[in-house]
MDTraj code that builds the backbone (N, CA, C; nanometers):
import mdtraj as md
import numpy as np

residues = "UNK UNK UNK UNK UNK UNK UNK UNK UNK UNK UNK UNK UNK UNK UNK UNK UNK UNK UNK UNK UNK UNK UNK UNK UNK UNK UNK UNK UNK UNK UNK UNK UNK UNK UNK UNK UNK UNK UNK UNK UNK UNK UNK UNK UNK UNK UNK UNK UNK UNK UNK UNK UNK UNK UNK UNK UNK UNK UNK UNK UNK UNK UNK UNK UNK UNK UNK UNK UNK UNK UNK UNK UNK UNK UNK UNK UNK UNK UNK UNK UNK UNK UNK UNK UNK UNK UNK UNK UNK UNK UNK UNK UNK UNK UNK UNK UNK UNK UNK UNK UNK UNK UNK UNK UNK UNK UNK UNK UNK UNK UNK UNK UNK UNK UNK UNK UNK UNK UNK UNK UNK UNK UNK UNK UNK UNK UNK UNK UNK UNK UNK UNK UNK UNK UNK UNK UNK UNK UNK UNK UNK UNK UNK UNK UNK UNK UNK UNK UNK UNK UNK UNK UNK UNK UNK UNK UNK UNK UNK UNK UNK UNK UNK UNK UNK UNK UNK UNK UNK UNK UNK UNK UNK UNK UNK UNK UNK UNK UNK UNK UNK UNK UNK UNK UNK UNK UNK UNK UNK UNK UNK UNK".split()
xyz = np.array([
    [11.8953, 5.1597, 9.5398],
    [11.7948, 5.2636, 9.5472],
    [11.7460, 5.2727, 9.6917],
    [11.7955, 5.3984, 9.7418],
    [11.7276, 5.4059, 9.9014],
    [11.5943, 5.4533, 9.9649],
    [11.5835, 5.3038, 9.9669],
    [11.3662, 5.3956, 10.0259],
    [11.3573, 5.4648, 10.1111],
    [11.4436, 5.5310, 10.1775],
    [11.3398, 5.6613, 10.2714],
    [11.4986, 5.6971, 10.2708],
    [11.5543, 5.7413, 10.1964],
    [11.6609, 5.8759, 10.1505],
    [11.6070, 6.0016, 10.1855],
    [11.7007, 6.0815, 10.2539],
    [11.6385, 6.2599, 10.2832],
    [11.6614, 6.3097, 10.1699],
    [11.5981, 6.4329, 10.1326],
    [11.6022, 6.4905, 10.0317],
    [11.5112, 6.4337, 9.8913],
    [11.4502, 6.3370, 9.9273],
    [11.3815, 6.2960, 9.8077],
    [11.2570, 6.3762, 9.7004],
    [11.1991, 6.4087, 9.7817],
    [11.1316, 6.5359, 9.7315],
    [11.2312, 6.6164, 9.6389],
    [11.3084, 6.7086, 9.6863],
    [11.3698, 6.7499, 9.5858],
    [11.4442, 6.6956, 9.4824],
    [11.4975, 6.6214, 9.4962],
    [11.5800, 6.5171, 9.4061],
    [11.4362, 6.4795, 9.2967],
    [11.3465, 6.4454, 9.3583],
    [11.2043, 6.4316, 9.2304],
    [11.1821, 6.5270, 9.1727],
    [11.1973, 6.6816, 9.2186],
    [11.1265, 6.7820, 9.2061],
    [11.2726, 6.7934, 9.0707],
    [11.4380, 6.8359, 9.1213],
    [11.5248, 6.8094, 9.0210],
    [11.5558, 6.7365, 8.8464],
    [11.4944, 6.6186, 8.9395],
    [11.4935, 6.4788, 8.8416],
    [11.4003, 6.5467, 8.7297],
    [11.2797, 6.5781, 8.8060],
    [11.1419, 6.5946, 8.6536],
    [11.2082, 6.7174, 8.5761],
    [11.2571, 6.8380, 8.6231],
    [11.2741, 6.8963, 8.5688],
    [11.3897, 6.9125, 8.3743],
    [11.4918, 6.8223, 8.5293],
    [11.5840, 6.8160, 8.4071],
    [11.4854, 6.7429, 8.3144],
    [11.4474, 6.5988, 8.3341],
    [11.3737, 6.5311, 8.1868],
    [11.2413, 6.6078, 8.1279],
    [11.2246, 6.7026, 8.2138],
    [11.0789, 6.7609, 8.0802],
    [11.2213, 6.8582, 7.9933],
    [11.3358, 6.9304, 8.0714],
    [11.4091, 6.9633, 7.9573],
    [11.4692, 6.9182, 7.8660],
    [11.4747, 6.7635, 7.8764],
    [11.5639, 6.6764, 7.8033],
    [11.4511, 6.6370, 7.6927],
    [11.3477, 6.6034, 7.7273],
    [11.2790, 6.4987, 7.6721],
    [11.1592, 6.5283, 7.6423],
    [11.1093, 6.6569, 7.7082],
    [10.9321, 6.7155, 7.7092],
    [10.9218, 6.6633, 7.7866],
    [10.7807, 6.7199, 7.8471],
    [10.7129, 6.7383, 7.9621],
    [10.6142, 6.5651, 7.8931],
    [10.5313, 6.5754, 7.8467],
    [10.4856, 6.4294, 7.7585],
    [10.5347, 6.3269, 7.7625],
    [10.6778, 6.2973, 7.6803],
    [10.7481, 6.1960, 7.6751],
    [10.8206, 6.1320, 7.7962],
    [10.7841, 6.2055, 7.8722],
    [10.9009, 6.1755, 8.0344],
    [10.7511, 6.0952, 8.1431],
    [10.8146, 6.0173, 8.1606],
    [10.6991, 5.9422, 8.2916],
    [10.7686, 5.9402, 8.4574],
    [10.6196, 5.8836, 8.4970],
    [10.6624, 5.8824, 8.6588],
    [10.7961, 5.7873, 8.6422],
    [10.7996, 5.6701, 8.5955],
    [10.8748, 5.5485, 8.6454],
    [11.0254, 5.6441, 8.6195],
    [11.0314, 5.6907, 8.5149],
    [11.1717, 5.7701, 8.4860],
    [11.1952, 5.8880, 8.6047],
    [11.1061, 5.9736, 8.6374],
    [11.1471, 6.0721, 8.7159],
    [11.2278, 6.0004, 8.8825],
    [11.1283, 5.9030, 8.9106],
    [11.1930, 5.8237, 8.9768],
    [11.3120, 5.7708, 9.0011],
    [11.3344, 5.7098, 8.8815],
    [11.4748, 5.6429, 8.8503],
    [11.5957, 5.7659, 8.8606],
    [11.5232, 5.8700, 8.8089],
    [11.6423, 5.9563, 8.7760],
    [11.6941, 5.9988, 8.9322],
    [11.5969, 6.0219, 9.0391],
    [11.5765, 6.0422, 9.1188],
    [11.6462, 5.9183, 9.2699],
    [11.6730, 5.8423, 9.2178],
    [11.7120, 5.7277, 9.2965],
    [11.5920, 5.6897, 9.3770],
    [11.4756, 5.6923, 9.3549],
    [11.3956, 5.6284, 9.4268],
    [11.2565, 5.5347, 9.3577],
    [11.1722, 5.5231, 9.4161],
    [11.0946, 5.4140, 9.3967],
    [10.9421, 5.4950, 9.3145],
    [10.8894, 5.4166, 9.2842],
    [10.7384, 5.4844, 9.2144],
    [10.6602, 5.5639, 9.3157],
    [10.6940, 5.4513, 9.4327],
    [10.6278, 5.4184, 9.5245],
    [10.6573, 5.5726, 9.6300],
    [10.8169, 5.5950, 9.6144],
    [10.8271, 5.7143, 9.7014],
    [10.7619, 5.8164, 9.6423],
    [10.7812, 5.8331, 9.5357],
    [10.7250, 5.9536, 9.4310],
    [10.5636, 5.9384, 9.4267],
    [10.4926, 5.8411, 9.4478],
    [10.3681, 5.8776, 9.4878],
    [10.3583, 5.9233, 9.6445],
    [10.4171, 5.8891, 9.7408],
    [10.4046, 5.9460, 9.8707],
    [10.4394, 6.0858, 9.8594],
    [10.5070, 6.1500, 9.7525],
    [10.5387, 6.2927, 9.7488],
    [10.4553, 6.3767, 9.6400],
    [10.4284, 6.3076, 9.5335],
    [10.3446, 6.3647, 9.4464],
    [10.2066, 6.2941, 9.4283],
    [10.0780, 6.3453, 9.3524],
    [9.9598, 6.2496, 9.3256],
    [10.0587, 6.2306, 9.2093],
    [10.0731, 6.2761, 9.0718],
    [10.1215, 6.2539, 8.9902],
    [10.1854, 6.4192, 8.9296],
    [10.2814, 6.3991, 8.8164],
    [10.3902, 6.4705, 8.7507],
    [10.3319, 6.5884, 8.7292],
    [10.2467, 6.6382, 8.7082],
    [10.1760, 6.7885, 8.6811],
    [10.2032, 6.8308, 8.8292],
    [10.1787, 6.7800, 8.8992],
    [10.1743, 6.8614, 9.0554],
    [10.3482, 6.9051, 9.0999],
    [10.4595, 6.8455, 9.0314],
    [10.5813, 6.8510, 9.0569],
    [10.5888, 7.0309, 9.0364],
    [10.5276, 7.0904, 8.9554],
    [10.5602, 7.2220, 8.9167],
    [10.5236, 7.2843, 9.0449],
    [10.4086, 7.2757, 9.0964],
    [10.3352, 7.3514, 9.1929],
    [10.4045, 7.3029, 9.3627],
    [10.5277, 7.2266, 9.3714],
    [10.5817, 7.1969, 9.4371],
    [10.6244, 7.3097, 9.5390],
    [10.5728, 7.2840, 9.7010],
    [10.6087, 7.3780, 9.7501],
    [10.4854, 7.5516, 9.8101],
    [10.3510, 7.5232, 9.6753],
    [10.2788, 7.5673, 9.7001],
    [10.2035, 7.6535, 9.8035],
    [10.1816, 7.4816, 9.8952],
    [10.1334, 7.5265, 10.0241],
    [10.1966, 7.6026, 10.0920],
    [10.3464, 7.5862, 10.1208],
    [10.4552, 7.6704, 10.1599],
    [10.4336, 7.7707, 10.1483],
    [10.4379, 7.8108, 10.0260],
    [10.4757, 7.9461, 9.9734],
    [10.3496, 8.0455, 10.0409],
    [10.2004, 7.9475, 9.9836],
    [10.0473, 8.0686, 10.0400],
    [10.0705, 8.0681, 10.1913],
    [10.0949, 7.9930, 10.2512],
    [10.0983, 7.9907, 10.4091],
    [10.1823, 8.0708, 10.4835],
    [10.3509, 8.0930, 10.4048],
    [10.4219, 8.1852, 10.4505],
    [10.3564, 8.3093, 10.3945],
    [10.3376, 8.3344, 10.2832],
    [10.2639, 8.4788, 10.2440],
    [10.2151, 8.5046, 10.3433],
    [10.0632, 8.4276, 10.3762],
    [9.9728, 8.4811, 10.4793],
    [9.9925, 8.4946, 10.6072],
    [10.1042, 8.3950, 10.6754],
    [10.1335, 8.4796, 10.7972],
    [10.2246, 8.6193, 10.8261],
    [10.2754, 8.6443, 10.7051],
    [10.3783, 8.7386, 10.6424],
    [10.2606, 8.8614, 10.6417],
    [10.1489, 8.8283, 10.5986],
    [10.0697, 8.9796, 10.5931],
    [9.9675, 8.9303, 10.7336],
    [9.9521, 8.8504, 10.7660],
    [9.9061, 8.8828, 10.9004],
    [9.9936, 8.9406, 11.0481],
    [10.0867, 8.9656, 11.0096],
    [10.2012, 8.9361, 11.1598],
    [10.2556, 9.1073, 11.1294],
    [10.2008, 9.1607, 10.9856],
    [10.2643, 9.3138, 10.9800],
    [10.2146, 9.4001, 11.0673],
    [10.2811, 9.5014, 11.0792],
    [10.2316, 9.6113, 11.1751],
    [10.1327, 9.6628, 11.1125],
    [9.9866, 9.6893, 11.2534],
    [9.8521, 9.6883, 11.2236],
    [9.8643, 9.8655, 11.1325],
    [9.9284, 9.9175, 11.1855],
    [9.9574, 10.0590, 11.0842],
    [9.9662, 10.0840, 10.9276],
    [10.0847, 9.9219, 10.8739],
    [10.1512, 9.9238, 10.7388],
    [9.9909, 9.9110, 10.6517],
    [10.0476, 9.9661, 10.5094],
    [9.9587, 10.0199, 10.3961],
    [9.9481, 9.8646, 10.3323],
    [9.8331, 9.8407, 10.2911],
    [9.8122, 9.7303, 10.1747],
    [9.9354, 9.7089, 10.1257],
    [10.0216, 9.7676, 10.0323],
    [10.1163, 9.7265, 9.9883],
    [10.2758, 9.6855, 10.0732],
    [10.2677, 9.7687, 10.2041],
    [10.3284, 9.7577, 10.2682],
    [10.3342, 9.5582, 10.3744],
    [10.2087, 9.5739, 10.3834],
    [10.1842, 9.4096, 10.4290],
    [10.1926, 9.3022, 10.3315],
    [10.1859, 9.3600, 10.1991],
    [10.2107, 9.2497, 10.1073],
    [10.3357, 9.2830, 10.0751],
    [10.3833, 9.3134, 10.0731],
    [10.5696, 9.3173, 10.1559],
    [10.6388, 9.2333, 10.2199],
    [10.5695, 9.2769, 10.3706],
    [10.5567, 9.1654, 10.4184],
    [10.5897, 8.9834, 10.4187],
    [10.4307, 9.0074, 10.3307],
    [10.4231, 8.8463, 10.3338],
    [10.5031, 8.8090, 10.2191],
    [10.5185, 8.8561, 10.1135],
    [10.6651, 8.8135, 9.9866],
    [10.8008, 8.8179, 10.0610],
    [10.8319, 8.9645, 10.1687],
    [10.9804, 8.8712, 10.2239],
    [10.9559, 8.7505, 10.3228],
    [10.8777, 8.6866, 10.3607],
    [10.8338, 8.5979, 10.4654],
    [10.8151, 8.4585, 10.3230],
    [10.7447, 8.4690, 10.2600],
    [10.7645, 8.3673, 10.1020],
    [10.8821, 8.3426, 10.1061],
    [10.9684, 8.4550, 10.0722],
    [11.0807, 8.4232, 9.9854],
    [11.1732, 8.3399, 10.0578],
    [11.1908, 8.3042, 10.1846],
    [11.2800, 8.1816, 10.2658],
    [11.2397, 8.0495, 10.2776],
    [11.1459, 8.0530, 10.1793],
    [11.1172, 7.9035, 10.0958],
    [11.1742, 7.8914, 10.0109],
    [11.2325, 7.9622, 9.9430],
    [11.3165, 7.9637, 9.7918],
    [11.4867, 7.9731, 9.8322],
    [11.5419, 7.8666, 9.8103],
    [11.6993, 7.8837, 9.8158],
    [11.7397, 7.8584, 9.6926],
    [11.8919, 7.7986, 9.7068],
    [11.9996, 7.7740, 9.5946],
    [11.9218, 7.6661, 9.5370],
    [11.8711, 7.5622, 9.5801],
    [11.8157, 7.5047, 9.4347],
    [11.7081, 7.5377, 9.3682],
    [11.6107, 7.6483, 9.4006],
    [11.5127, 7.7189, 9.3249],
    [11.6264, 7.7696, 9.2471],
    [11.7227, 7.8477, 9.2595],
    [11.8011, 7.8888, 9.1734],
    [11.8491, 7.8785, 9.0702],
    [11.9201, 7.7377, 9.0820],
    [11.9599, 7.6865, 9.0620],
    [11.8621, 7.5942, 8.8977],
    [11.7597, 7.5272, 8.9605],
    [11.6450, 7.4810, 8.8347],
    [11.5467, 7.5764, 8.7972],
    [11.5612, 7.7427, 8.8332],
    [11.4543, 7.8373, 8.7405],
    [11.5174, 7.8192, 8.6074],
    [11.6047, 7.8272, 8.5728],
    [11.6013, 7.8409, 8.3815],
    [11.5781, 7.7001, 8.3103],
    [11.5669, 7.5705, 8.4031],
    [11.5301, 7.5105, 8.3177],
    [11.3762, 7.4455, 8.3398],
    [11.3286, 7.5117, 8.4144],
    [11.1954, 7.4840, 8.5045],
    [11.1193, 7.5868, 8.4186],
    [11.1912, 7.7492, 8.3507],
    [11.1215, 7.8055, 8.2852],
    [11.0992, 7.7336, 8.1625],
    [11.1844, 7.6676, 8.0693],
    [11.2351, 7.6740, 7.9742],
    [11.1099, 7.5393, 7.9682],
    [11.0769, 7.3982, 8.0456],
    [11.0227, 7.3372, 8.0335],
    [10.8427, 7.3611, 8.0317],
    [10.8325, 7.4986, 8.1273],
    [10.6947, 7.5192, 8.0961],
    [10.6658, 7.6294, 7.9904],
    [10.7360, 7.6499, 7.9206],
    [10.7783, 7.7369, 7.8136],
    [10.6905, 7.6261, 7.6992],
    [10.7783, 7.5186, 7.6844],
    [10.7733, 7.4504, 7.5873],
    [10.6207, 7.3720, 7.6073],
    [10.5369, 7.3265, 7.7206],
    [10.4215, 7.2382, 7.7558],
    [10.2967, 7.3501, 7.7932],
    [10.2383, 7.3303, 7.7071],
    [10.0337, 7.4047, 7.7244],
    [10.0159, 7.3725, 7.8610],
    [10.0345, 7.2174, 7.9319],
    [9.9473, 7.1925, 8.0627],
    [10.0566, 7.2466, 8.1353],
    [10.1927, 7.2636, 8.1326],
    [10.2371, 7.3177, 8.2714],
    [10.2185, 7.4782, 8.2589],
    [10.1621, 7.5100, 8.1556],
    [10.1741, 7.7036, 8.1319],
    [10.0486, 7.6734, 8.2318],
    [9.9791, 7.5933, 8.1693],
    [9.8250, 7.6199, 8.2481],
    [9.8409, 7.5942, 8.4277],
    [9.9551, 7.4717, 8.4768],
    [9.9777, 7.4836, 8.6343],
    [9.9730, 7.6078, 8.6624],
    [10.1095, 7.6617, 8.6172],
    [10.2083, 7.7613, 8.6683],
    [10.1016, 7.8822, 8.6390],
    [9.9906, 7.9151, 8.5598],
    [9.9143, 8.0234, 8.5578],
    [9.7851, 7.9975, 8.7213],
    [9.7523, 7.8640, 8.7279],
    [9.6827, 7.8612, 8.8352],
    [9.7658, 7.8576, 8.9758],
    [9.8629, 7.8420, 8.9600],
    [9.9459, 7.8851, 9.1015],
    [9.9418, 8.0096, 9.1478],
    [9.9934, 8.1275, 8.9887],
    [9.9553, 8.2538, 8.9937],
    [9.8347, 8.3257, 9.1025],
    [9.7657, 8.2403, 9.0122],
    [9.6152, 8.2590, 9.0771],
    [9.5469, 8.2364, 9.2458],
    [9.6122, 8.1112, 9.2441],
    [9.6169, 8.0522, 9.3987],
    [9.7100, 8.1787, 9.4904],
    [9.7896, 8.2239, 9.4799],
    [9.8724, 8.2859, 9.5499],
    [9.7854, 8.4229, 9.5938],
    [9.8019, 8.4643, 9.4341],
    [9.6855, 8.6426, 9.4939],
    [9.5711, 8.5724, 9.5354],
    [9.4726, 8.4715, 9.5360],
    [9.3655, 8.4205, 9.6738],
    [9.4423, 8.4907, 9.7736],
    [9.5769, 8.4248, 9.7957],
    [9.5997, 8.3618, 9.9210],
    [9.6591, 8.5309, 9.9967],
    [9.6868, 8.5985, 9.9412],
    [9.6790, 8.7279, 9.9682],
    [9.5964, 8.7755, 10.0056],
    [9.4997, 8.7678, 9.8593],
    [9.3523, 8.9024, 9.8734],
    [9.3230, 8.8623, 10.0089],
    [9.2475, 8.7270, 10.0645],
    [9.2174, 8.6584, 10.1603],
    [9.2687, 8.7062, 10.2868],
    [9.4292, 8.7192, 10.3127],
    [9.4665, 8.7937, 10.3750],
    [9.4676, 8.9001, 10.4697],
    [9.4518, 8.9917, 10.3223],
    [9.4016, 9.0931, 10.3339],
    [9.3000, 9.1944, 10.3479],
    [9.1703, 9.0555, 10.3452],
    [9.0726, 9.1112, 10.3420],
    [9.0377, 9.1088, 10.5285],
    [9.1155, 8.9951, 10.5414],
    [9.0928, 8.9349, 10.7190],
    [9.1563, 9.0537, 10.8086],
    [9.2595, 9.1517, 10.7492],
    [9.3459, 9.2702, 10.8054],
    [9.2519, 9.3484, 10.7976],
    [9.0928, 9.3715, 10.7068],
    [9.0014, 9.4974, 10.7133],
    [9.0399, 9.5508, 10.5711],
    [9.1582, 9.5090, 10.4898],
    [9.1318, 9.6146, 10.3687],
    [9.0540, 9.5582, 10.2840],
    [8.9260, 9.6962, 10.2398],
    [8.8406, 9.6555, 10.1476],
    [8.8886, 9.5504, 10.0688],
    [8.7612, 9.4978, 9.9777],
    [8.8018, 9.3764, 9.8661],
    [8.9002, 9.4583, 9.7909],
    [8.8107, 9.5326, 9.6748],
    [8.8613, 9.5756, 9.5311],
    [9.0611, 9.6431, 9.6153],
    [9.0808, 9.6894, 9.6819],
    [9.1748, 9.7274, 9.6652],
    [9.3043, 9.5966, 9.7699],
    [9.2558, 9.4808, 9.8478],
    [9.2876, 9.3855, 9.8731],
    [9.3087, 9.3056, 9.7306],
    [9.2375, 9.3167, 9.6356],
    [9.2528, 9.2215, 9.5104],
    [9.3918, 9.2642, 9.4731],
    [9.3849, 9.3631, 9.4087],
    [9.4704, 9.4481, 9.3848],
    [9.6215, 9.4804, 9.3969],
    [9.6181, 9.4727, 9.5052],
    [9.7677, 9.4639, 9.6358],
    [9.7965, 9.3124, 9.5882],
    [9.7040, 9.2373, 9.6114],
    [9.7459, 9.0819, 9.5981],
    [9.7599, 9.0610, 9.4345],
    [9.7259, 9.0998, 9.3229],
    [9.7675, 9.0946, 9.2439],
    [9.9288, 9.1130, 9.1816],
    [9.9736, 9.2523, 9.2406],
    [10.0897, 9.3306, 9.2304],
    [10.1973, 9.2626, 9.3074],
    [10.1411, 9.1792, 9.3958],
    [10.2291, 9.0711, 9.4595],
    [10.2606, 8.9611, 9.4070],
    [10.1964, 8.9633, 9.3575],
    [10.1993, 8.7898, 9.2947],
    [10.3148, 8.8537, 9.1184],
    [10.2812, 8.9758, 9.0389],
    [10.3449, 9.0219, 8.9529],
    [10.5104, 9.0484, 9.0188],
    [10.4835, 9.1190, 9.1212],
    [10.5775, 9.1403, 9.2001],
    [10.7123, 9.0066, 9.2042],
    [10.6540, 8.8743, 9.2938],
    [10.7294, 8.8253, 9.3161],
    [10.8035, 8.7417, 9.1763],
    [10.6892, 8.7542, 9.0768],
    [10.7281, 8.6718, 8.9653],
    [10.8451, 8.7257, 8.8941],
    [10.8403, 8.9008, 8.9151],
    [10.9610, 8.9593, 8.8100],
    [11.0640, 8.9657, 8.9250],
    [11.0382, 8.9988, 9.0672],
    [11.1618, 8.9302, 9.1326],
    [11.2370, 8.8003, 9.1079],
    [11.1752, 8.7229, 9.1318],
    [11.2246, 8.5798, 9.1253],
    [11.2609, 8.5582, 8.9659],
    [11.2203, 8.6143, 8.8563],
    [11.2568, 8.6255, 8.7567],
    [11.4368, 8.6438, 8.7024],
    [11.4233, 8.7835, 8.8201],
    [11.5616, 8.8716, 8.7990],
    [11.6668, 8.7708, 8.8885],
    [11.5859, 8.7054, 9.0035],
    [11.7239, 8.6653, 9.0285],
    [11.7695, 8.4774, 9.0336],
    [11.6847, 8.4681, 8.9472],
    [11.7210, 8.3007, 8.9215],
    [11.7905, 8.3701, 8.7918],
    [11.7881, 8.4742, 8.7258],
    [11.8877, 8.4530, 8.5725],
    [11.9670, 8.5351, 8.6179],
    [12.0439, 8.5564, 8.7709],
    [12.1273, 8.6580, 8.8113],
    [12.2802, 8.5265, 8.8151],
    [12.3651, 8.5750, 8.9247],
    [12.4656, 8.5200, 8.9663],
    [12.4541, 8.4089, 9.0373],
    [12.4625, 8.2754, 9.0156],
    [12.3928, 8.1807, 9.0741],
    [12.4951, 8.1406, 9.1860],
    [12.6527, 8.1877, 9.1389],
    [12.7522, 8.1677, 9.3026],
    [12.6909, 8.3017, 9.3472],
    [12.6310, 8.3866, 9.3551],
    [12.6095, 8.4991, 9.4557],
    [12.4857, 8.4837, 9.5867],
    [12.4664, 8.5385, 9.6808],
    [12.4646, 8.5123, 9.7998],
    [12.3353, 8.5757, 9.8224],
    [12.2989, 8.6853, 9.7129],
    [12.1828, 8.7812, 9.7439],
    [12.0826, 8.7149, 9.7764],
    [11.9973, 8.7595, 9.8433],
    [11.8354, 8.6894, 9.8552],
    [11.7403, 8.7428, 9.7775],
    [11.6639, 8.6236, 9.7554],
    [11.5348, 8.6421, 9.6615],
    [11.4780, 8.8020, 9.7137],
    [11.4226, 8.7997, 9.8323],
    [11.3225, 8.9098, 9.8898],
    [11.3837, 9.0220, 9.8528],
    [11.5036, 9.0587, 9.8131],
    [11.5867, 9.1830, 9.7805],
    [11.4970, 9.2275, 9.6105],
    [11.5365, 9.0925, 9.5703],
    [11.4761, 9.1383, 9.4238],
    [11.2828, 9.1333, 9.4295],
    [11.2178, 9.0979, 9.4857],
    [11.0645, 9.0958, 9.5033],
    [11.0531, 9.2737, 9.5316],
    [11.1168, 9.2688, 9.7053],
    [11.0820, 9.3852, 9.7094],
    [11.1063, 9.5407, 9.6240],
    [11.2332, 9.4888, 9.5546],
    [11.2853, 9.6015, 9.4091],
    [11.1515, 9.5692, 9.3351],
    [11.1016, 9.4849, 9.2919],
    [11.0018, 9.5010, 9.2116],
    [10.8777, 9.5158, 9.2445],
    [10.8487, 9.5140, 9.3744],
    [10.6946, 9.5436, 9.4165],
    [10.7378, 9.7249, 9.4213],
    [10.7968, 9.7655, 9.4770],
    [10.8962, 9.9006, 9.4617],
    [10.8326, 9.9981, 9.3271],
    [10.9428, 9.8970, 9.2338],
    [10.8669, 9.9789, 9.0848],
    [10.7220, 9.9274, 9.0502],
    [10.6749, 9.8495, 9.0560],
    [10.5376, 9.8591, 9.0584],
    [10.4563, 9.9681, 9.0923],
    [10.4674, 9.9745, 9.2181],
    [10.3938, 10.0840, 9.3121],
    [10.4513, 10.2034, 9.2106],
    [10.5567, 10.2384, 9.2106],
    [10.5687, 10.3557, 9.0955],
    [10.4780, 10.3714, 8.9393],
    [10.4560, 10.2437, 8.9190],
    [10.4448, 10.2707, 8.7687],
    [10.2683, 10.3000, 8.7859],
    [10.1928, 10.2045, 8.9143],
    [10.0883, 10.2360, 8.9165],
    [10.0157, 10.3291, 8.9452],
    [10.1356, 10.4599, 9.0130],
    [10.0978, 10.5565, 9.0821],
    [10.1271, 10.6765, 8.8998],
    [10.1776, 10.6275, 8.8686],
    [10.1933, 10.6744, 8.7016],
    [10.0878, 10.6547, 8.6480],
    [9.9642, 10.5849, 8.6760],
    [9.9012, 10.5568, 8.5649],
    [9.7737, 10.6891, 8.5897],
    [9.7890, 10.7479, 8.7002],
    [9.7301, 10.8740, 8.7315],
    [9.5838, 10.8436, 8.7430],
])
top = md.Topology()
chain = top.add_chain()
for i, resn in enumerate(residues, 1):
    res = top.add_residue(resn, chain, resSeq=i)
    for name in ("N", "CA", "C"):
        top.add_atom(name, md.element.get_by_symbol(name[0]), res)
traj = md.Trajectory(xyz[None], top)
C-alpha cells in the first residue's frame, strides 16, 4: 500500500463510489474505501473529513472556476451570457473519469436520503456561487438569482446528457451545458 501514491484522491473518490454501488452508501466504511483504494485511513483523512464529503468532491473547484468564468466575461455579455461563461470555465474540471463514475455515482445517490441531501446542497452552493458573482458584475439580485439558478439546472441536464452519452467519445462537457442553458433560455422566454 503506497503512502503518498499520485492520484489518490481520485482512486478514493472511485473506490467509494463503486462500494456505495456494491454495498450502499451505509454499509460501506472509511477503512474499506481505503483499502479499495490502495491507501491508508490515514491518507483518506488527509483528503476527506469523512465519506459524505466524497460526493461533494471537487466542489471548491467547480464554485471557483464558475466565478472567475463570470467575472473575466466581457463587461457587455447579458446575465445569461456570463453564466455561460462561468459553466464553460467549470466544465474543465470534469474529464473522463467524471464520465466515466456519473452512472454509478447517480445510481448510489439515487438509492441514500443523506447523499440526495449532499448533492441537493451542492446544488445550492453553486447558484450562491453564481448569484454572488453576479451580483459583484452589478446585475440586480432577483434577476442574478435567477441566471444562477438556470445555471446550476443548466449544468446538471448538461452533465446529465453527457455522462449517459458515448463514454469512448471525445465531446466536452461545456458543449452539452451550453445546449442546455440554450434551451432553457428558450423555454423561459416561453413562459411569456
Amino acid at each position: 500500500m503506497g503512502r503518498w501514491e499520485p492520484g489518490a484522491r481520485e482512486r478514493l473518490v472511485v473506490a467509494a463510489v463503486d462500494l456505495f454501488t456494491e454495498q450502499g452508501y451505509d454499509a460501506t466504511t472509511v477503512a474499506q474505501i481505503a483499502e479499495r483504494a490502495g491507501v491508508t485511513k490515514s491518507t483518506f483523512f488527509r483528503h476527506f473529513p469523512d465519506k459524505r464529503e466524497l460526493l461533494v468532491a471537487g466542489q471548491e473547484t467547480l464554485s471557483r472556476l464558475l466565478t472567475e468564468g463570470i467575472a473575466e466575461a466581457p463587461v457587455d455579455a447579458s446575465p445569461l451570457e456570463t453564466v455561460a461563461a462561468g459553466l464553460e470555465r467549470a466544465s474543465t474540471a470534469l474529464g473522463p473519469m467524471s464520465r466515466e463514475i456519473a452512472p454509478r455515482l447517480k445510481a448510489a445517490v439515487a438509492a441514500c436520503v443523506e447523499l440526495q441531501e449532499r448533492d441537493a446542497l451542492k446544488s445550492v452552493s453553486l447558484a450562491a456561487a453564481m448569484t454572488t458573482a453576479l451580483v459583484a458584475r452589478g446585475v440586480p439580485d432577483p434577476t442574478a438569482a435567477l441566471a444562477g439558478e438556470l445555471g446550476v439546472l443548466a449544468f446538471k441536464r448538461g452533465y446529465a446528457e453527457w455522462s449517459e452519452g458515448d463514454h469512448d467519445a471525445k465531446d466536452e462537457l461545456a458543449g452539452y451545458i451550453l445546449t442546455a442553458l440554450d434551451e432553457l433560455r428558450a423555454a423561459s422566454a416561453s413562459l411569456g
